[in-house]
PyMOL Python script that loads the backbone (N, CA, C, O; Angstrom):
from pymol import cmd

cmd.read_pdbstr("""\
ATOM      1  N   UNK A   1      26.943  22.814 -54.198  1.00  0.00           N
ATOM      2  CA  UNK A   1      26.003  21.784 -53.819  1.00  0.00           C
ATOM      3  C   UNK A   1      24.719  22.003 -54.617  1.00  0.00           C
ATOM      4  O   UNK A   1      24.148  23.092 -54.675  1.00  0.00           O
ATOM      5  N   UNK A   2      24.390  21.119 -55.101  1.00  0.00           N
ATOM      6  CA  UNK A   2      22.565  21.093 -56.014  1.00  0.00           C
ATOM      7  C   UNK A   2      22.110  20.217 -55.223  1.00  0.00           C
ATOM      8  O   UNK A   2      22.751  19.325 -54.669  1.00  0.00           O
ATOM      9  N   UNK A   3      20.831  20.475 -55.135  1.00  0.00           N
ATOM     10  CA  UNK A   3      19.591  19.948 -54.522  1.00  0.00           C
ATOM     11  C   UNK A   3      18.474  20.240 -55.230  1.00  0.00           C
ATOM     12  O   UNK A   3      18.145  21.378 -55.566  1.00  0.00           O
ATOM     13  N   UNK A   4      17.851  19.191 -55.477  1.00  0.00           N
ATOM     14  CA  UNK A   4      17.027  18.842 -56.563  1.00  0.00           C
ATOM     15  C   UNK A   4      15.533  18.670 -55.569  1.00  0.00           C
ATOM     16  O   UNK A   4      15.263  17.727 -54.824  1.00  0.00           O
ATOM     17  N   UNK A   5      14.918  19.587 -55.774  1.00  0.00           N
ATOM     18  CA  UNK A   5      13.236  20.143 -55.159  1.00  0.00           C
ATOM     19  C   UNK A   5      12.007  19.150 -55.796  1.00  0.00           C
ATOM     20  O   UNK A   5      10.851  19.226 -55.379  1.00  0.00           O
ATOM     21  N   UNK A   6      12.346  18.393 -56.655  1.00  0.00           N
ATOM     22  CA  UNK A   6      11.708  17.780 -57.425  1.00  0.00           C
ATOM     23  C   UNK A   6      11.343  17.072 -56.107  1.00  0.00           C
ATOM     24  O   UNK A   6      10.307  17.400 -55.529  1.00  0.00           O
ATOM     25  N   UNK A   7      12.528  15.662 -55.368  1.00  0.00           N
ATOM     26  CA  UNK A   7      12.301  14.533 -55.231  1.00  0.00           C
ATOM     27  C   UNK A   7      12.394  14.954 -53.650  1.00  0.00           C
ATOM     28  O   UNK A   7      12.935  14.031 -53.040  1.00  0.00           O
ATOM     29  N   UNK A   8      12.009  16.157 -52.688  1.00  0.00           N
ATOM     30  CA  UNK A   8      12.024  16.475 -51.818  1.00  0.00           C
ATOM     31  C   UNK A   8      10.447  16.474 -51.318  1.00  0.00           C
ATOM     32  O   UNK A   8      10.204  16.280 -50.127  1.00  0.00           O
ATOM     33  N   UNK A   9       9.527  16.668 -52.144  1.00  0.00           N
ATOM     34  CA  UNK A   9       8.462  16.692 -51.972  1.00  0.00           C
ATOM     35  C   UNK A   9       7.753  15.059 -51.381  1.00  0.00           C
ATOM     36  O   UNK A   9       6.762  14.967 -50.656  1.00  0.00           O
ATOM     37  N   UNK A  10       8.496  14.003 -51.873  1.00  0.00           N
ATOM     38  CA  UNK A  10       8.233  12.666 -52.327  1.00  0.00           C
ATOM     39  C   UNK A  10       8.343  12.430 -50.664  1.00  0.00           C
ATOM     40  O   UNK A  10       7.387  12.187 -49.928  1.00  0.00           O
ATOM     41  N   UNK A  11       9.839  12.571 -50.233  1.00  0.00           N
ATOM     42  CA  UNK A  11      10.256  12.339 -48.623  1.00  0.00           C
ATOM     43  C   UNK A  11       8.983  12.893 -48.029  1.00  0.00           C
ATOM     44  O   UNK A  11       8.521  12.262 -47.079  1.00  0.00           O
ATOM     45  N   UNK A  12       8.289  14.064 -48.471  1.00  0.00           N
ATOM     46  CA  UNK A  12       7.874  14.372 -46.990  1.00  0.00           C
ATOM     47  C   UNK A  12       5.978  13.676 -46.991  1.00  0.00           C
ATOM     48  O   UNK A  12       5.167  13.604 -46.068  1.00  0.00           O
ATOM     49  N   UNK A  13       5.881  13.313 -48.324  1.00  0.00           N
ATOM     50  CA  UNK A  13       4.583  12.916 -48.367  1.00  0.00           C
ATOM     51  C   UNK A  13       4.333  11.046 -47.844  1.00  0.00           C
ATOM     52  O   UNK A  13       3.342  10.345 -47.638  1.00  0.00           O
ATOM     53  N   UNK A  14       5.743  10.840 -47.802  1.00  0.00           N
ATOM     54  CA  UNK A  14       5.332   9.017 -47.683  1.00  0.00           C
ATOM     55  C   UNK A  14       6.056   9.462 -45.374  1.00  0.00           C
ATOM     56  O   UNK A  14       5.798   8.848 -44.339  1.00  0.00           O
ATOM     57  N   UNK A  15       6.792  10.538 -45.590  1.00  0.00           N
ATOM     58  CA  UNK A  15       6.346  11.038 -44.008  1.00  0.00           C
ATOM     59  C   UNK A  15       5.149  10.534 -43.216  1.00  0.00           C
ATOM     60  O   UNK A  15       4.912   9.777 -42.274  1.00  0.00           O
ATOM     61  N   UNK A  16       4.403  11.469 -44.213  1.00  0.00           N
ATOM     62  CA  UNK A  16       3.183  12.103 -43.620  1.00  0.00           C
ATOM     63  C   UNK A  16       2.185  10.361 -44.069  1.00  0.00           C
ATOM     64  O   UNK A  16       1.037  10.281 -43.630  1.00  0.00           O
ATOM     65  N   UNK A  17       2.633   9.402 -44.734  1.00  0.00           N
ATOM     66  CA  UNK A  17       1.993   8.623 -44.965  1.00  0.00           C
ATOM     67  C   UNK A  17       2.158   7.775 -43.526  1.00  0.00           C
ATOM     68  O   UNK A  17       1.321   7.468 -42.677  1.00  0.00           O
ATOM     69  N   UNK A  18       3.415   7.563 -43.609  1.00  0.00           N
ATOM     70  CA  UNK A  18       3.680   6.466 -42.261  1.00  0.00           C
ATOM     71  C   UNK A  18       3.413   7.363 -41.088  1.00  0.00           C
ATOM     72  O   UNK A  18       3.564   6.749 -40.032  1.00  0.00           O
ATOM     73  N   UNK A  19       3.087   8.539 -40.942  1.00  0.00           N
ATOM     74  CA  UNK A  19       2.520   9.351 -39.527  1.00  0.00           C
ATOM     75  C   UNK A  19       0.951   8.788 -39.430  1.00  0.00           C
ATOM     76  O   UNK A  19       0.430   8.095 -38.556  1.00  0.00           O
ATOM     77  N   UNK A  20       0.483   9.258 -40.462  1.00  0.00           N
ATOM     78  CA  UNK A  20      -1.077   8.172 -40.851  1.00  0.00           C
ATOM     79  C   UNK A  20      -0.942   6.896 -40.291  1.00  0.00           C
ATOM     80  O   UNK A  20      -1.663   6.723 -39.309  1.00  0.00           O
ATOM     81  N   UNK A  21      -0.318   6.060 -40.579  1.00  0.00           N
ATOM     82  CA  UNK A  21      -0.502   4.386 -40.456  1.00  0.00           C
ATOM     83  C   UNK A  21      -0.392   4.182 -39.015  1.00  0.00           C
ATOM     84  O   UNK A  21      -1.262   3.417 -38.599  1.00  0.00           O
ATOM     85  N   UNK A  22       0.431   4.640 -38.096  1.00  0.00           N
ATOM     86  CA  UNK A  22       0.916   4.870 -36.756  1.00  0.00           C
ATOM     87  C   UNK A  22      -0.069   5.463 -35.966  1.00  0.00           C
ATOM     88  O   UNK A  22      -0.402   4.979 -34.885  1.00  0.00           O
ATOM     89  N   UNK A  23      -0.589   6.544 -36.464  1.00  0.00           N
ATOM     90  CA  UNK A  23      -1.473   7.064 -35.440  1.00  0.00           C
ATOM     91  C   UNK A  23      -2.748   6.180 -35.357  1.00  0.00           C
ATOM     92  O   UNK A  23      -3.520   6.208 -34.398  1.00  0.00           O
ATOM     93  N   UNK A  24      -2.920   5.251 -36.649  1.00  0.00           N
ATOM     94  CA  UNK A  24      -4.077   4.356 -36.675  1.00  0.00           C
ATOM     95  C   UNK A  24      -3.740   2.807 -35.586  1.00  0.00           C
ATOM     96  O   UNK A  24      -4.607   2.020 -35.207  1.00  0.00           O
ATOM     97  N   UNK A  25      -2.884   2.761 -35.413  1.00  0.00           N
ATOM     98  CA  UNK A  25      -2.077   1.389 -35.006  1.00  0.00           C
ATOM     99  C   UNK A  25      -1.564   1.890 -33.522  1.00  0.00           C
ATOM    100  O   UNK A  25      -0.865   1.222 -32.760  1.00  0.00           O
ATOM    101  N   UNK A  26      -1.981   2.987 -33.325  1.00  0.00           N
ATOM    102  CA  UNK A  26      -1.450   3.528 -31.563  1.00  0.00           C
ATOM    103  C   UNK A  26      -2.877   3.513 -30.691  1.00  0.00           C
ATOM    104  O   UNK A  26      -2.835   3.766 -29.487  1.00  0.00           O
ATOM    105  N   UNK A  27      -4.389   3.145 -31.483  1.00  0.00           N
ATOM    106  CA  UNK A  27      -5.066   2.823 -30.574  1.00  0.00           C
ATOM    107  C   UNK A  27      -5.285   1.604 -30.316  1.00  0.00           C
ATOM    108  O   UNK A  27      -5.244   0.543 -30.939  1.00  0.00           O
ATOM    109  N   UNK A  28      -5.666   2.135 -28.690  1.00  0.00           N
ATOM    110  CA  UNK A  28      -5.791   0.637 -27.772  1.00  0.00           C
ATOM    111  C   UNK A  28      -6.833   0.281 -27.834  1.00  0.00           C
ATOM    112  O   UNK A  28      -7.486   1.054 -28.535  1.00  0.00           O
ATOM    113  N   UNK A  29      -7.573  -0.758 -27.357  1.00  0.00           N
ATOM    114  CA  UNK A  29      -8.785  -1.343 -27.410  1.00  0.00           C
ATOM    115  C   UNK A  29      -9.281  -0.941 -25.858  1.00  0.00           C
ATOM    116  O   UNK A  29      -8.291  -0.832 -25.135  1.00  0.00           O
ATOM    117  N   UNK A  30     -10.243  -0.749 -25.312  1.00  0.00           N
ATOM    118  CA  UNK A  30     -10.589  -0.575 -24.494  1.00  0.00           C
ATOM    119  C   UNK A  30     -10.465  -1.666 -22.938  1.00  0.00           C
ATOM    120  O   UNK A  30     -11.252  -2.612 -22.959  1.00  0.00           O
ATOM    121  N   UNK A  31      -9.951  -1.610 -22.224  1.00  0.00           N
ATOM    122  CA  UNK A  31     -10.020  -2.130 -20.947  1.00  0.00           C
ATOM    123  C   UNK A  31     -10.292  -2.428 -20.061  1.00  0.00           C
ATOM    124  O   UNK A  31     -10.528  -1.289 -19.657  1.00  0.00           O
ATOM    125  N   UNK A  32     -10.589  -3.221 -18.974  1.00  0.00           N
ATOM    126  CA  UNK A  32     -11.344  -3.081 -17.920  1.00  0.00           C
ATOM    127  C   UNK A  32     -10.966  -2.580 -16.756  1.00  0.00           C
ATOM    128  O   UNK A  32      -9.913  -3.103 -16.390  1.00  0.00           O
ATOM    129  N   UNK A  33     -11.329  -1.877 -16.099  1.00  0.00           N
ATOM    130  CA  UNK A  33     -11.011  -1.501 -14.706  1.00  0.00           C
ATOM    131  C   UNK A  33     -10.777  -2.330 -13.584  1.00  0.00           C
ATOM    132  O   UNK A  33     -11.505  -3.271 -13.268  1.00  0.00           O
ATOM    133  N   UNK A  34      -9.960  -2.046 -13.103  1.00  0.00           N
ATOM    134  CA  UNK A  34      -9.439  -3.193 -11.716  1.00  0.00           C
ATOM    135  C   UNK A  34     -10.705  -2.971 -10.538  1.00  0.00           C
ATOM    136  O   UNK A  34     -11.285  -1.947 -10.177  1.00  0.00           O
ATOM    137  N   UNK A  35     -10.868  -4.615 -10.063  1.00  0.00           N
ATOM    138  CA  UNK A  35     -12.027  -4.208  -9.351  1.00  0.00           C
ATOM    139  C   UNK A  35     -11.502  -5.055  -7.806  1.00  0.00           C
ATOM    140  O   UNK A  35     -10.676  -5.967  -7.848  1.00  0.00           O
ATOM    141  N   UNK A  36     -12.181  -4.539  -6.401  1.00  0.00           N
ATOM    142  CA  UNK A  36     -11.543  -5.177  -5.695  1.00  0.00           C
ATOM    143  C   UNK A  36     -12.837  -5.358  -4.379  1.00  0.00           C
ATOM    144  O   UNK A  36     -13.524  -4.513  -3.805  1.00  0.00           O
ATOM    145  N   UNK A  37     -12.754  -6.958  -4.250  1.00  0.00           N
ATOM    146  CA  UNK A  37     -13.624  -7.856  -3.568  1.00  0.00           C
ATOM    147  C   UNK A  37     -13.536  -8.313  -2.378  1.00  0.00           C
ATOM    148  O   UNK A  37     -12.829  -9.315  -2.487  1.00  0.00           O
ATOM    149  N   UNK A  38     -13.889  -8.156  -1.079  1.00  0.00           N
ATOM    150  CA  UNK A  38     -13.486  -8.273   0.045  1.00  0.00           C
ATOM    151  C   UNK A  38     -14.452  -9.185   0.429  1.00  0.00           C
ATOM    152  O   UNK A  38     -15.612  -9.113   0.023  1.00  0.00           O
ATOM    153  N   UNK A  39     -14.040 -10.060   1.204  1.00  0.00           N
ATOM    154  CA  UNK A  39     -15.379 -11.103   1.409  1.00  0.00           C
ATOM    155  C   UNK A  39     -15.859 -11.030   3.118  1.00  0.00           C
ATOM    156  O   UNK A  39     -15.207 -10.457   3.991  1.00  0.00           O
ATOM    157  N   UNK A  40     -16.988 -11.666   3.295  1.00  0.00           N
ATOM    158  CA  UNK A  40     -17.381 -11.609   4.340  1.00  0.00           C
ATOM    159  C   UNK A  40     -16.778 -11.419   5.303  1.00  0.00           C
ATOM    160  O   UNK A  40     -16.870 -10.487   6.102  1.00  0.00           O
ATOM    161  N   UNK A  41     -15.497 -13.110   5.293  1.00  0.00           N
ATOM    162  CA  UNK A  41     -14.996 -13.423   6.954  1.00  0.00           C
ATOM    163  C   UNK A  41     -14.068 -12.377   6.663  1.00  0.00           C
ATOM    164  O   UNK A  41     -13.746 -12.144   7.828  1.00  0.00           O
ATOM    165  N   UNK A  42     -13.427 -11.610   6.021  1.00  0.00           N
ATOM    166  CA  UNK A  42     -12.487 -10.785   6.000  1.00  0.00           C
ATOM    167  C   UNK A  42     -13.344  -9.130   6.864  1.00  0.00           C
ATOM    168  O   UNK A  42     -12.983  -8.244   7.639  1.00  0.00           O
ATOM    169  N   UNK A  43     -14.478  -9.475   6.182  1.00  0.00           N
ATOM    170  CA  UNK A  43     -15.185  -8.060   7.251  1.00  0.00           C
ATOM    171  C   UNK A  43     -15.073  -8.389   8.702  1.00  0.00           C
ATOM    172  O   UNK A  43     -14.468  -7.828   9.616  1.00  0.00           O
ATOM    173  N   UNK A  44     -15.773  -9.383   8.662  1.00  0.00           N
ATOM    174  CA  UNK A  44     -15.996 -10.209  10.278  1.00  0.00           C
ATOM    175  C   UNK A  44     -14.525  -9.867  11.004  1.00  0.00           C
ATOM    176  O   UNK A  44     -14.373  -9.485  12.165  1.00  0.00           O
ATOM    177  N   UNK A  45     -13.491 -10.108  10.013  1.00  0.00           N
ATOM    178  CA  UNK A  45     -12.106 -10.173  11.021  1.00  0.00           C
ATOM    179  C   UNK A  45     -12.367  -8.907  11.027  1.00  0.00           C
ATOM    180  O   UNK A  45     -12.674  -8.554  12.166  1.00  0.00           O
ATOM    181  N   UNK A  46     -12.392  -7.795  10.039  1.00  0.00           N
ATOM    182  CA  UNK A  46     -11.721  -6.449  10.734  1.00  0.00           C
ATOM    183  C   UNK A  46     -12.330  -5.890  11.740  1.00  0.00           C
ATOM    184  O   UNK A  46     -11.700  -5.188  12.531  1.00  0.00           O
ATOM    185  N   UNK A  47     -13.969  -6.168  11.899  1.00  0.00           N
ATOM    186  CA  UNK A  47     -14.814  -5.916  13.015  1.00  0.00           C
ATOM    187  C   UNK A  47     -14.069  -6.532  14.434  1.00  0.00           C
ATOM    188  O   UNK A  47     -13.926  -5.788  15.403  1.00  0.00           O
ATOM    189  N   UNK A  48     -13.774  -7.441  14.455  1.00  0.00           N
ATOM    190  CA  UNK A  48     -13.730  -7.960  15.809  1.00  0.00           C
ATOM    191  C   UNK A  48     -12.280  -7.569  16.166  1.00  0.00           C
ATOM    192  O   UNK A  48     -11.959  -7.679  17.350  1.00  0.00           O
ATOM    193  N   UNK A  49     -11.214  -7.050  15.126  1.00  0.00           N
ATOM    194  CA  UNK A  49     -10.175  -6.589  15.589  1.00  0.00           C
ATOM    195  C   UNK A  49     -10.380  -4.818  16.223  1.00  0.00           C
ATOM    196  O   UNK A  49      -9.834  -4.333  17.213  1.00  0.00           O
ATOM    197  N   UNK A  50     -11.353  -4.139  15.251  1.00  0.00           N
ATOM    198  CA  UNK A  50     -11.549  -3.116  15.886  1.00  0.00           C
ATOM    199  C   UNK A  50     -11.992  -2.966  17.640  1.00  0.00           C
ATOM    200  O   UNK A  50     -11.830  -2.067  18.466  1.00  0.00           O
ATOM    201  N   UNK A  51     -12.686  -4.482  17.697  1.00  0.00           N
ATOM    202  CA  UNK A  51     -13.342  -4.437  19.107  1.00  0.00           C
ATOM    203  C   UNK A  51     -12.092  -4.790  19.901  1.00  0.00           C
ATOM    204  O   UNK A  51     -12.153  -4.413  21.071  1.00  0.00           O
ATOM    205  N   UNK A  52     -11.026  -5.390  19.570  1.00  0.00           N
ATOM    206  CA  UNK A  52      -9.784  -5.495  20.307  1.00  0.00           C
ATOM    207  C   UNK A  52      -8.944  -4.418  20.761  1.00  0.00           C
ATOM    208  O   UNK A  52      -8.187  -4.261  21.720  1.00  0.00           O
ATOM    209  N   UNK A  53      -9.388  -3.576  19.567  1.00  0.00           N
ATOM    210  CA  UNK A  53      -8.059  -2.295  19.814  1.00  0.00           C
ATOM    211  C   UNK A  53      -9.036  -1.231  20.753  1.00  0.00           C
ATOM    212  O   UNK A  53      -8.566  -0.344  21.465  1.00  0.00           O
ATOM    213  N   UNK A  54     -10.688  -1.560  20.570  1.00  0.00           N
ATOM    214  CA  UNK A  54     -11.170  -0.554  21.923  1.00  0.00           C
ATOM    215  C   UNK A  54     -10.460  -1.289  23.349  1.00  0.00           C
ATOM    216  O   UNK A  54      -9.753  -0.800  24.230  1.00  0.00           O
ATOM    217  N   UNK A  55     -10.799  -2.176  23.215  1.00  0.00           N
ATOM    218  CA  UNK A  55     -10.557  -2.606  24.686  1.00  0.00           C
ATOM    219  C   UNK A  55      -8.746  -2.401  25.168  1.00  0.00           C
ATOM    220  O   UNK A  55      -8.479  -2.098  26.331  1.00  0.00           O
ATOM    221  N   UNK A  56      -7.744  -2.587  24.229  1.00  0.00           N
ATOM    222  CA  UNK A  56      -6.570  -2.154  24.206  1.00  0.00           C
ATOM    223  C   UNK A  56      -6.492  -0.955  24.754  1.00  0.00           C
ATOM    224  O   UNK A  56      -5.939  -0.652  25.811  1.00  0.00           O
ATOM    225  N   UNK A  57      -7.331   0.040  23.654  1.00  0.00           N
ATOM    226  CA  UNK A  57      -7.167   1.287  24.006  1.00  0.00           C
ATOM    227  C   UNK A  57      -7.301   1.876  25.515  1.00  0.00           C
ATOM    228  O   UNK A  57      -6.516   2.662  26.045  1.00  0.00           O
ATOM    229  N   UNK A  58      -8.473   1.316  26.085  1.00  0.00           N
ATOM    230  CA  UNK A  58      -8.584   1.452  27.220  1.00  0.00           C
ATOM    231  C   UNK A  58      -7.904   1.323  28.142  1.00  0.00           C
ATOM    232  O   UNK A  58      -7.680   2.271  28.894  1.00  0.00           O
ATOM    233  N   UNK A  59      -7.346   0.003  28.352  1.00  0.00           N
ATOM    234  CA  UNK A  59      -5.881  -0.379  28.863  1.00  0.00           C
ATOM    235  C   UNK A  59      -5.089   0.308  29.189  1.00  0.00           C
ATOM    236  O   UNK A  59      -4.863   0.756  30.314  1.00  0.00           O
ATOM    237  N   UNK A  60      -4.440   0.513  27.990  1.00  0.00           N
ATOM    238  CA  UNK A  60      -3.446   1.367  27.598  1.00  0.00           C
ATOM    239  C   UNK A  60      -3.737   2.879  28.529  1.00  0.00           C
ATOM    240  O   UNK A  60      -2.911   3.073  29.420  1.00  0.00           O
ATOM    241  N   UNK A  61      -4.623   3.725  28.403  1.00  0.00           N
ATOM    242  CA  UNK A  61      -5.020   4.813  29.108  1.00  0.00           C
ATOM    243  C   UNK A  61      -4.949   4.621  30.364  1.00  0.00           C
ATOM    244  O   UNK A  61      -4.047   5.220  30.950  1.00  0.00           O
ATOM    245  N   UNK A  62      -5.867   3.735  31.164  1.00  0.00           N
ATOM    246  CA  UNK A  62      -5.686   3.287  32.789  1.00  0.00           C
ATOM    247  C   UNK A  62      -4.489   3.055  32.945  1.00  0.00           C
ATOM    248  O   UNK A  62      -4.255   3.208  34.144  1.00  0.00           O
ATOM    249  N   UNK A  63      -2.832   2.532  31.957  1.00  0.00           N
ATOM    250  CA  UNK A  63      -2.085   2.612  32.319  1.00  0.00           C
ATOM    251  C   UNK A  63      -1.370   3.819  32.067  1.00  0.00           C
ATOM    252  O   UNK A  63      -0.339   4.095  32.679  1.00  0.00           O
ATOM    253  N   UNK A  64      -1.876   4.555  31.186  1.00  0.00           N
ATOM    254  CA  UNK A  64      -0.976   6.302  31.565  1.00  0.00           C
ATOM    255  C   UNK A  64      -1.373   6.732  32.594  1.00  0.00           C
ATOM    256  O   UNK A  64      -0.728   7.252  33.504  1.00  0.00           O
ATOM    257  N   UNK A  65      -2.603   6.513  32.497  1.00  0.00           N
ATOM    258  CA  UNK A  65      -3.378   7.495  34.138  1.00  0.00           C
ATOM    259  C   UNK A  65      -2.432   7.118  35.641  1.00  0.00           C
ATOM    260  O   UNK A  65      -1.922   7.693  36.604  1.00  0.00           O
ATOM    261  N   UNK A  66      -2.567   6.115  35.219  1.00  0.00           N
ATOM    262  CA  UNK A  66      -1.547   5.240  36.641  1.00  0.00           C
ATOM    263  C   UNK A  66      -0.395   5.596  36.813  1.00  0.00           C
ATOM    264  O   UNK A  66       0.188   5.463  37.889  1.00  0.00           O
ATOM    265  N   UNK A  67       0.226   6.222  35.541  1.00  0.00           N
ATOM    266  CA  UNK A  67       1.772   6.488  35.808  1.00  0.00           C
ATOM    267  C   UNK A  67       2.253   7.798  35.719  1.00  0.00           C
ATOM    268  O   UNK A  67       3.375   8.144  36.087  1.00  0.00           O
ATOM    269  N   UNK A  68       1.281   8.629  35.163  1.00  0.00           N
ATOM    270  CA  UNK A  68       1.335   9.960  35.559  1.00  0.00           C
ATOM    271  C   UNK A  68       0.722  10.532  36.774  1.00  0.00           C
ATOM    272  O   UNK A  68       0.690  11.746  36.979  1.00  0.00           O
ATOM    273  N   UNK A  69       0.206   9.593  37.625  1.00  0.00           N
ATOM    274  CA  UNK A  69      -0.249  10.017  38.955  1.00  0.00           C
ATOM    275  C   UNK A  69       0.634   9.054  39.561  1.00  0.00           C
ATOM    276  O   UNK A  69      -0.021   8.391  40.365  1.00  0.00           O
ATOM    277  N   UNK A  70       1.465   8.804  39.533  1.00  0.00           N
ATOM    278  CA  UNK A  70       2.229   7.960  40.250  1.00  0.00           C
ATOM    279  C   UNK A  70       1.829   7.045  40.734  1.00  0.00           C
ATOM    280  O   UNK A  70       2.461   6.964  41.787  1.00  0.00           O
ATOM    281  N   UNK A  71       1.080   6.146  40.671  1.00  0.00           N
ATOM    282  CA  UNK A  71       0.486   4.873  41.239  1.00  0.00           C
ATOM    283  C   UNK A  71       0.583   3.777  41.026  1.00  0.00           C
ATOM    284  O   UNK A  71       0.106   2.879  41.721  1.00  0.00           O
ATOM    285  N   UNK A  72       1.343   3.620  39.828  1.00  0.00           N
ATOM    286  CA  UNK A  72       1.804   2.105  38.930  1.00  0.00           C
ATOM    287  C   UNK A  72       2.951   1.801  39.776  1.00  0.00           C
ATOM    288  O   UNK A  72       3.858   2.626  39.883  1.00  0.00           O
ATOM    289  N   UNK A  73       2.978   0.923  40.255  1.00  0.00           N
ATOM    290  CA  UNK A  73       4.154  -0.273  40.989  1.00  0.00           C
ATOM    291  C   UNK A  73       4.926  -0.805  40.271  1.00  0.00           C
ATOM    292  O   UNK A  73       4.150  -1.599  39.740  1.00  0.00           O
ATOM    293  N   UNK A  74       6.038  -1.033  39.743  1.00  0.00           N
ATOM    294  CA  UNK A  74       6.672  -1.693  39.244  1.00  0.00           C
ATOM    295  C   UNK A  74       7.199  -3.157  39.655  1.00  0.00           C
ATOM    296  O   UNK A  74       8.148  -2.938  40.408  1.00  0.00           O
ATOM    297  N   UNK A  75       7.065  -4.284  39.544  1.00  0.00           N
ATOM    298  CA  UNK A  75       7.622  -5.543  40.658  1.00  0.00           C
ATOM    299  C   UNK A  75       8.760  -6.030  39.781  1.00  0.00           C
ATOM    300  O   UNK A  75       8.701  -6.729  38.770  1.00  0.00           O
ATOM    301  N   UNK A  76       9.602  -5.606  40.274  1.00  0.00           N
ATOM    302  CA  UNK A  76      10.821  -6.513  39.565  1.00  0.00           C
ATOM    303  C   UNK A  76      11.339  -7.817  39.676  1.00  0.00           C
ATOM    304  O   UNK A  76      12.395  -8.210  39.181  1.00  0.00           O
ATOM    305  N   UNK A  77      10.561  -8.451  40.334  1.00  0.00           N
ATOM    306  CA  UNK A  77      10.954  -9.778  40.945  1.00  0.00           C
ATOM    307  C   UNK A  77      10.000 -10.270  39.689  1.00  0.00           C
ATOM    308  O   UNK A  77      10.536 -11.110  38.966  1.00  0.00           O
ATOM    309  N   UNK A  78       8.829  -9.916  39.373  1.00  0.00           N
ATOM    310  CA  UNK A  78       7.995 -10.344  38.268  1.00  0.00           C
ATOM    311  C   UNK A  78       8.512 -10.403  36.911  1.00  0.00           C
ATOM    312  O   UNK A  78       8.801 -11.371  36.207  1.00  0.00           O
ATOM    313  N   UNK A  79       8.568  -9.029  36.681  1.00  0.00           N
ATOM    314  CA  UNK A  79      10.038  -8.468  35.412  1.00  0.00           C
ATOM    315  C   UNK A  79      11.075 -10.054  35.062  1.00  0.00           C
ATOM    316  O   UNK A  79      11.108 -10.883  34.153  1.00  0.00           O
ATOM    317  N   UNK A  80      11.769  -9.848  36.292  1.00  0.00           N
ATOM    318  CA  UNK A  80      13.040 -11.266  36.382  1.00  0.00           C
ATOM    319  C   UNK A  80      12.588 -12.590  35.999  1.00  0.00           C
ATOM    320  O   UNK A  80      13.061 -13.369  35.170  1.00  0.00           O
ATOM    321  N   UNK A  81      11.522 -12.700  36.809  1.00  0.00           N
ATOM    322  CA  UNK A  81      10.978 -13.765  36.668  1.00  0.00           C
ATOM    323  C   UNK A  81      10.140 -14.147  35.071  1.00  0.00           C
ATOM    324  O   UNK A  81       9.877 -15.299  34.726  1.00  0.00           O
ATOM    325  N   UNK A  82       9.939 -13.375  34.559  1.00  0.00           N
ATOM    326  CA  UNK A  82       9.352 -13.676  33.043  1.00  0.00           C
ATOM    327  C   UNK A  82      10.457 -13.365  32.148  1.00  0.00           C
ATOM    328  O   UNK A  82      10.451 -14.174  31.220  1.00  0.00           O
ATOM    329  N   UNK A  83      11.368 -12.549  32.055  1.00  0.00           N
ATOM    330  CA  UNK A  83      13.226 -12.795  31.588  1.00  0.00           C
ATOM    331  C   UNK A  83      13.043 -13.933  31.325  1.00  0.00           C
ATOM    332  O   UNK A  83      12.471 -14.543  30.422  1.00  0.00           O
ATOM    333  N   UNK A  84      13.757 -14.260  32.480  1.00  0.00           N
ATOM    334  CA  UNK A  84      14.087 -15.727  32.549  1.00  0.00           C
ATOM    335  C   UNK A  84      13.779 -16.723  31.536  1.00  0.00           C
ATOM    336  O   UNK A  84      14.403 -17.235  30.607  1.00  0.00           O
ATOM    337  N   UNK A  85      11.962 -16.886  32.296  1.00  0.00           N
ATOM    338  CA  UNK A  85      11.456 -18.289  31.391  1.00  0.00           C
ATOM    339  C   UNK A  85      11.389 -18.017  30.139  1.00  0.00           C
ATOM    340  O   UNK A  85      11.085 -18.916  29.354  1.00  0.00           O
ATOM    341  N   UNK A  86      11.676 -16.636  29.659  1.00  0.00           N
ATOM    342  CA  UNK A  86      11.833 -16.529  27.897  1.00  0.00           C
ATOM    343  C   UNK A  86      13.112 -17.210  27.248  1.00  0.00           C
ATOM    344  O   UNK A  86      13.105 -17.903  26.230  1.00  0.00           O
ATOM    345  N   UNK A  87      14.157 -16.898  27.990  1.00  0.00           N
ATOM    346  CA  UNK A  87      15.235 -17.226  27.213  1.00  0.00           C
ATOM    347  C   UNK A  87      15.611 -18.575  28.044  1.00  0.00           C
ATOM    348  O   UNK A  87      16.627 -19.194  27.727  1.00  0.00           O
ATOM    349  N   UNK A  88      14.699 -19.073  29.220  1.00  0.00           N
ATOM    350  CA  UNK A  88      15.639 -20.039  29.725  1.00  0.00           C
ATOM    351  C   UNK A  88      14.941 -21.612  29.598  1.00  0.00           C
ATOM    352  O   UNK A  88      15.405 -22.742  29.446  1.00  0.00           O
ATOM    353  N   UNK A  89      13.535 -21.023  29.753  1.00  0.00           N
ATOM    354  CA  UNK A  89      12.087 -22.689  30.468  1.00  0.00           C
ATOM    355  C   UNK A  89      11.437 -21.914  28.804  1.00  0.00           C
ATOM    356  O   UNK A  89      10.704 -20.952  28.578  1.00  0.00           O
ATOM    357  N   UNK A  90      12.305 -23.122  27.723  1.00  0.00           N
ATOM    358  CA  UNK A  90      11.755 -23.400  26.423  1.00  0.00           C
ATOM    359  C   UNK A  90      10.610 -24.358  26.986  1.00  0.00           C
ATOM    360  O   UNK A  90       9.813 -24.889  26.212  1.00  0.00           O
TER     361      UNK A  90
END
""", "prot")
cmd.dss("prot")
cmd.show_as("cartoon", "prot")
cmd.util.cbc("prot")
cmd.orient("prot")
């Protein structure tokens, strides 16, 4: 096998040429950052939902308290009675 050193040099310099051209052509232009805008009534809603979930919350507690002291009643005639008109008094 001959291999000729002459025309080996040639490959690696038009290499190193198109590594040049590429690294010039791989920058980006600069961008803008994502920005994010919440508007008023959207505050307004989350405020007044927070004031929902206090008063929930509360609820909710007077009804553990009630049922870990045993004091919550259950009425099943009530229970039945709202069944019903769900699936029956469209």
């Amino acid at each position: 096998m001959n291999i000729d050193k002459t025309t080996s040099s040639s490959f690696i310099q038009s290499y190193q040429k198109q590594m040049q051209v590429t690294q010039v052509g791989k920058t980006r232009p600069l961008q803008k950052e994502d920005q994010l805008q919440i508007s008023n009534q959207a505050k307004e809603l989350f405020e007044k939902n927070t004031e929902i979930d206090l008063d929930r919350q509360g609820k909710i507690s007077t009804l553990k308290a009630q049922i870990q002291s045993g004091e919550y009643q259950i009425h099943s005639d009530k229970v039945a009675d709202k069944i019903y008109q769900f699936w029956f008094d469209k």
